[in-house]
C-alpha positions as CSV (number, residue, x, y, z in Angstrom):
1,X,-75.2,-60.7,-8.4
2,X,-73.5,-59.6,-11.4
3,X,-75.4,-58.6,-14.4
4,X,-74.6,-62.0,-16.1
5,X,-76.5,-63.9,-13.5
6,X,-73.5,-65.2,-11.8
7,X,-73.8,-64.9,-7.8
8,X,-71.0,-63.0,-6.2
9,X,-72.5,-63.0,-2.3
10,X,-75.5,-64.4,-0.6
11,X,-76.8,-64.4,3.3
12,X,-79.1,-65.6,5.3
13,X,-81.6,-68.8,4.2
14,X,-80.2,-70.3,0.7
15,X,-83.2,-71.1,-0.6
16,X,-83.0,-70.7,-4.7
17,X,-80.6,-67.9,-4.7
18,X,-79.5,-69.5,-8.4
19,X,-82.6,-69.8,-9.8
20,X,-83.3,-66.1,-8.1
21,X,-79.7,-64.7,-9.4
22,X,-80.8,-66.2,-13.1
23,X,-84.1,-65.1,-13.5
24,X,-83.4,-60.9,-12.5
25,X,-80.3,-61.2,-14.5
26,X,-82.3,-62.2,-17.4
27,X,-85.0,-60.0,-16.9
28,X,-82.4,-57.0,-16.3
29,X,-81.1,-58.1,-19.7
30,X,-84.3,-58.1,-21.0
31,X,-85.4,-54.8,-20.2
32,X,-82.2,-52.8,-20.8
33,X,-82.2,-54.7,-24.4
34,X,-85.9,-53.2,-25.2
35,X,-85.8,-49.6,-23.7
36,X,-82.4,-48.0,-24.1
37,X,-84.8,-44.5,-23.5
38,X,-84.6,-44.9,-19.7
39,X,-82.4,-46.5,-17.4
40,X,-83.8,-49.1,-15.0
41,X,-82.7,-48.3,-11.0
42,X,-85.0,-50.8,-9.6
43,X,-87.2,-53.8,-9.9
44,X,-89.8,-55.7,-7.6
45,X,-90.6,-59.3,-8.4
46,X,-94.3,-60.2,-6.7
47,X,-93.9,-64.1,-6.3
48,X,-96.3,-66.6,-4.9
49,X,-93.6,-67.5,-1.8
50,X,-92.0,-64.2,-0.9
51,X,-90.9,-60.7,-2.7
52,X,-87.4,-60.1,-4.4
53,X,-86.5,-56.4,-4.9
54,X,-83.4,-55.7,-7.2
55,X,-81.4,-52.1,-7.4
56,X,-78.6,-52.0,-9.8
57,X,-75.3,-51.0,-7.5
58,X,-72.8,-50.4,-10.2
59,X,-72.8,-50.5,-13.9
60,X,-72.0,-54.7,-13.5
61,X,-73.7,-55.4,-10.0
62,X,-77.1,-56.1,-9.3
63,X,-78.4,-56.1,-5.3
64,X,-81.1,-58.3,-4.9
65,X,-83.1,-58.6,-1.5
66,X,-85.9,-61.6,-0.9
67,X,-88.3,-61.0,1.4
68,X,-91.5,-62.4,2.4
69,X,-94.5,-61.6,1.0
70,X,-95.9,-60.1,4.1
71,X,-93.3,-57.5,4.1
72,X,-94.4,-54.0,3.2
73,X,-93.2,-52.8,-0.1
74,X,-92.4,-49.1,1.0
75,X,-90.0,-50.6,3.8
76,X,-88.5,-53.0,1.0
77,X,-87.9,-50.1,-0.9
78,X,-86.1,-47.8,2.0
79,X,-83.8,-51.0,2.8
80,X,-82.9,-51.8,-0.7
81,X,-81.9,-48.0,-1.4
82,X,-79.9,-47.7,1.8
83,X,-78.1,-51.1,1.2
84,X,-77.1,-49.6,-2.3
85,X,-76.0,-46.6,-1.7
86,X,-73.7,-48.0,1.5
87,X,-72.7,-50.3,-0.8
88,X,-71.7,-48.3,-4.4
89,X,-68.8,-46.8,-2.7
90,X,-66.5,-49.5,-1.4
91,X,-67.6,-51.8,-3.7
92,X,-66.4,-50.1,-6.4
93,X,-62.7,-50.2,-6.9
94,X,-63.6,-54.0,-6.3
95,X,-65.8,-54.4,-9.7
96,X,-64.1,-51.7,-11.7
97,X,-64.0,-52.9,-15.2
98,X,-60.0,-53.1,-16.4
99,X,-58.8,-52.3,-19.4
100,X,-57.6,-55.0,-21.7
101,X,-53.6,-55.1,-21.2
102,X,-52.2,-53.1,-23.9
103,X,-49.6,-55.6,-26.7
């Protein structure tokens, strides 16, 4: 998902996956607002129905994974860092920010 909330891919169950793209965009937003000491790689959402880890992929992608709640959080964490590290490389020169045309 982008950093604006808006969902750019999704697999497996759809169950939510807008009201799950909204609420980590807006508490990426949140966070980055408050504490501009650190930067945030990485955030785990406990929920009552199921887990949603979130790793920022590039400076204007967010990778969110929803898994149950059963699932350990150690695994979660091995998957999600995998997945974005696979991921920042070809990914990239498909969300590169463009410069505004030049008048």
């Amino acid at each position: 998902l982008s950093t604006s909330g808006a969902l750019i891919s999704c697999a497996g169950e759809r169950l939510g996956e807008d009201l799950v793209s909204a609420i980590v965009a807006s508490v990426w937003k949140t966070y980055e607002k408050g504490d501009s000491s650190s930067a945030l790689q990485s955030i785990f959402v406990d929920c009552e129905e199921g887990v949603i880890a979130c790793s920022l992929v590039l400076p204007n992608l967010i990778l969110c994974l929803v898994a149950e709640s059963t699932t350990p959080l150690g695994i979660l964490k091995v998957k999600l860092d995998t997945l974005r590290t696979h991921l920042a490389g070809p990914l990239a020169p498909v969300f590169a920010v463009q410069p505004a045309p030049k008048r």
